[in-house]
N, C-alpha and C positions, 0 to 999 in steps of 0.2 A: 588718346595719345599715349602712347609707350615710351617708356623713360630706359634708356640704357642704362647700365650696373657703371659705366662709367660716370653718367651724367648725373645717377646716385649718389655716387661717392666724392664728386669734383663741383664744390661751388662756381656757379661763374663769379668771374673778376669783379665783377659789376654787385653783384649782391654779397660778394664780401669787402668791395670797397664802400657799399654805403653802408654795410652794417643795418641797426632798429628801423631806420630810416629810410629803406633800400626801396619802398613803394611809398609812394605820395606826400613826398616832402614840398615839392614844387606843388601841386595841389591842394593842399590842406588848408592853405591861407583862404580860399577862395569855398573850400567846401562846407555846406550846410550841418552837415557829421561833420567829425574828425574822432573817431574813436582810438586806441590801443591794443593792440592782441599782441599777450606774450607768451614763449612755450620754451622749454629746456633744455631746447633740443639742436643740434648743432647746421649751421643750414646749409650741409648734406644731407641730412634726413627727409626721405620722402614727406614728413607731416610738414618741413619747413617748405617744402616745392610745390607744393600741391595748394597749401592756403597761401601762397603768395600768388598764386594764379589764381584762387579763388577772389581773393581780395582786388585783383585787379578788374576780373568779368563783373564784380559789386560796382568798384569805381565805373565800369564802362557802362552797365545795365542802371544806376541811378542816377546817369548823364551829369557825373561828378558831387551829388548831391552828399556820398556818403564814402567818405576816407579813411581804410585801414589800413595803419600805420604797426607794422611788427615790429617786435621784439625779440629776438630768438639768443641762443643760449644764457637765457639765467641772464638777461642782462639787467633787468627790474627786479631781481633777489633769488632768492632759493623759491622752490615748490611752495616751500609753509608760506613764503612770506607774498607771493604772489595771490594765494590761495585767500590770505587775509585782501589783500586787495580788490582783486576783482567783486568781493562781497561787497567791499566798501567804496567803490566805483572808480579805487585812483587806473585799476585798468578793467575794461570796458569788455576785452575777450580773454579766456582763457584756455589753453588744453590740457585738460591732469590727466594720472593714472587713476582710476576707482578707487585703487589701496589706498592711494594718499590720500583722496576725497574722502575716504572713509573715517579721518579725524574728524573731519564736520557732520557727513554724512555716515554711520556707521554702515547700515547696508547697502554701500554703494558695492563694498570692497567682494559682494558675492563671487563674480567672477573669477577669485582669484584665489578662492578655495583652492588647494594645492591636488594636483594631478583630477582635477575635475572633467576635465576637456579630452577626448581623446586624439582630434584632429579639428583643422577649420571648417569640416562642414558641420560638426555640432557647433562651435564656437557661435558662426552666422546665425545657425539657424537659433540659438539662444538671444543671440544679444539685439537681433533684428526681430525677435520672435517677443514670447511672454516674461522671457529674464529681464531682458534690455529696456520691456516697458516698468515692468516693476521697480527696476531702479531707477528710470526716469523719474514716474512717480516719486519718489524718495527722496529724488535731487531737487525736484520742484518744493520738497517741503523747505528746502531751508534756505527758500527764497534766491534759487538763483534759477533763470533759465538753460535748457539746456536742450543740446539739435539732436533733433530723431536718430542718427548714424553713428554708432561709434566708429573713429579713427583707431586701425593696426599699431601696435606696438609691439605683437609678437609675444609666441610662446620664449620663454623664459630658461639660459642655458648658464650650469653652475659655471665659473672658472676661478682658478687657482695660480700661486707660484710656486706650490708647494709639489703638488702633483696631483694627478686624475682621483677625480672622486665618481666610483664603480658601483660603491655600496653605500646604504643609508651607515653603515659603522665609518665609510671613508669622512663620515661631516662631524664625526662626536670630537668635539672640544677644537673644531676648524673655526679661525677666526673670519666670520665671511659680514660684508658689509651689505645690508638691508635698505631700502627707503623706509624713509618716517611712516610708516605706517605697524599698528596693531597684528594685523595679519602675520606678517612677514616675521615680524620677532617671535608670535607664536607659532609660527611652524619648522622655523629653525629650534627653538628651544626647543621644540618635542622631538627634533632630532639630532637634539644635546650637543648642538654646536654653539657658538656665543657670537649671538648675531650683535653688529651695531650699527644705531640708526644714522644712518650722512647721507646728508641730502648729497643731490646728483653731483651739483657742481664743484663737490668737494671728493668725487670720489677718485679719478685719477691718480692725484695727490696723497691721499690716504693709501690707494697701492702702493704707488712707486714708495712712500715712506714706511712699509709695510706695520701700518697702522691696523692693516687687517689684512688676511692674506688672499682672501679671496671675495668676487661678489658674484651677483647674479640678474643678467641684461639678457634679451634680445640680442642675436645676431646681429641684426643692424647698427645695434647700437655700441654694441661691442666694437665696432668696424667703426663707425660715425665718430664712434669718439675717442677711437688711438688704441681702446683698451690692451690690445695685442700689444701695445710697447710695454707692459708693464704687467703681462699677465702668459703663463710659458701655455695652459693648460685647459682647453674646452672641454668640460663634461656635459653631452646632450641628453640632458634630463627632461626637457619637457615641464617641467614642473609646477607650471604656472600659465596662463595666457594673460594677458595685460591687452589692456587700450587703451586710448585716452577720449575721453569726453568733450567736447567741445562746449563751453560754457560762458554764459552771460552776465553781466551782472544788470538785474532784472528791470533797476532805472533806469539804464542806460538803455537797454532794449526797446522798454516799452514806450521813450523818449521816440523812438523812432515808428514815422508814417504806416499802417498796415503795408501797405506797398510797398517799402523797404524795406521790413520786414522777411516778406515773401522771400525777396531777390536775395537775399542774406541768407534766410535757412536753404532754401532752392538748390544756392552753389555749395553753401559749404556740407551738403549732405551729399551733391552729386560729388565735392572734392574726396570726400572718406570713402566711397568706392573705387576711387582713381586710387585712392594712398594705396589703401588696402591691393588692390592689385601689384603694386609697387612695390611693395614691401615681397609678396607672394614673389614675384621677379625677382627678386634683388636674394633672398633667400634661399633659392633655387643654385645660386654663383658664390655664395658667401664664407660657405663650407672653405671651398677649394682656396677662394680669395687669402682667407684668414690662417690658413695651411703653407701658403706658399708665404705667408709674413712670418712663418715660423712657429704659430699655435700649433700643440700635436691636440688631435682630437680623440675621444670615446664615445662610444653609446651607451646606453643605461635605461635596463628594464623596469617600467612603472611601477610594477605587481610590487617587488620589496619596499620602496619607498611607502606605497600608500598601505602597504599591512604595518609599515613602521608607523605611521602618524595615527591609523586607527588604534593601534596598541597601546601608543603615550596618551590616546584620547583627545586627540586636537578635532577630530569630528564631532564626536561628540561636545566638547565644548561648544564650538562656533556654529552646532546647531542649536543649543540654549541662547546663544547670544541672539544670533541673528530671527530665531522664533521659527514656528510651526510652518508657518506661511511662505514665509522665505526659503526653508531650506528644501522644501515641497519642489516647490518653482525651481532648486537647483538642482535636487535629485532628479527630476525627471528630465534634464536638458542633462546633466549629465551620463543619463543611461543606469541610473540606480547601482553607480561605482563605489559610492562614497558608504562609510559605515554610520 
């Protein structure tokens, strides 16, 4: 099923008048589960439409045995603090970025090694290939489960109130807002801007109070989340690819039947194919979209930026960090771009 760029963009009435609650409140009394899944993300966002149809094909396929119950924008805390949770089972699913995972998990955050990617058919073929299991592996160390498919969050575009950033010199001394993650403050720094960490659900706010002048999202989310009111200027940089991971927390998992199990990873891996096409759709129209709300847009060539970050030595660092092994698996998915 194909999702129009409308039906993208425009909750129905129905799931924003029940809000966390919006699938299986009337069931839950009666179900043998009843788990939590929460995510950040506003529910316009393909990753909110797509697992709330997953979550229902679960209720329908374990003939109600097994109830998820969502959460969506940040309504159970920030990223960090959800991130503690589902560890500690107060919620049952979760969806991060790698980068943030990457507080717990440090090489989760591979992917997102800056201008690593050059399009999505590397992207796929890494993160469904031998990147995507590497870091599973990694994620299963620190005791959480997690689904074979990463969910689309989209390459990564800077924006501004200040004006277009052209050049790695347009970011030196640019105040741009980052998520909580390691990564992200180390590749700003090496391009001598002054990144600062706020989680998501504070960043609107921190624009329109220009607490910082600029940050850097996804199209989609740029869109999903109003960013266009409080931001004149898109620079498509590319700069980054993101997903989010789909994750468990491992008692609550393994709480549940092998056969429910199945029916759980089943949908929610065939849902991140659906997203992922979604997101590609939605993408395609988003440009234009965000132009007529008044964004002026640019382009911007990778070559300067990534001679910029090899020169400060942000590759070289985060291939000590992340070790021999690791940075192998990302050199070669990246096409041996990286210094």
């Amino acid at each position: 099923m194909k999702l129009s760029r409308r039906a993208l963009l425009q909750a129905s009435a129905a799931t924003a008048t029940l809000g966390g609650f919006h699938l299986g409140r009337g069931e839950a009394q009666n179900a043998e589960f009843t788990y939590k899944y929460a995510h950040n993300l506003q529910v316009t966002h393909p990753v909110h439409i797509r697992a709330s149809e997953a979550a229902e094909k679960i209720r329908q396929e374990t003939n109600g045995r097994l109830v998820i119950q969502i959460f969506p924008s940040s309504q159970l805390g920030s990223d960090t603090d959800m991130l503690s949770q589902v560890r500690s089972g107060g919620i049952d699913f979760f969806t991060l970025s790698p980068l943030i995972l990457s507080t717990l998990v440090p090489n989760a955050s591979l992917n997102g090694i800056g201008f690593a990617f050059a399009n999505y058919d590397a992207v796929w073929k890494a993160m469904d290939g031998e990147l995507g299991a590497y870091v599973r592996g990694q994620i299963g160390k620190a005791n959480l489960v997690v689904m074979d498919r990463i969910w689309d969050n989209g390459f990564r575009q800077m924006t501004s109130s200040k004006g277009p950033i052209n050049t790695p010199d347009d970011l030196k001394g640019f105040k741009i807002r980052v998520p909580v993650s390691p990564l992200w403050t180390s590749m700003f720094t090496a391009f001598q801007s002054a990144p600062a960490s706020i989680n998501f659900a504070d960043v609107y706010t921190s624009l329109q109070t220009k607490i910082v002048d600029g940050q850097e999202n996804p199209l989609a989310i740029i869109s999903t989340a109003k960013l266009y009111e409080v931001q004149k200027y898109c620079s498509v940089t590319n700069h980054m690819w993101d997903g989010f991971w789909f994750l468990a927390n491992r008692r609550a998992w393994e709480r549940l039947p092998a056969d429910l199990r199945e029916i759980v990873a089943k949908n929610l891996n065939a849902a991140a194919i659906l997203q992922r096409a979604d997101v590609a759709q939605l993408n395609a129209g988003l440009r234009a979209d965000l132009t007529a709300k008044g964004m002026i847009f640019n382009d911007t060539k990778a070559d300067p930026f990534r001679d910029a970050l090899r020169k400060a030595g942000f590759y070289a660092e985060w291939k000590k960090k992340y070790g021999d092994e690791a940075w192998s698996i990302l050199e070669k998915a990246s096409g041996g771009t990286l210094g």
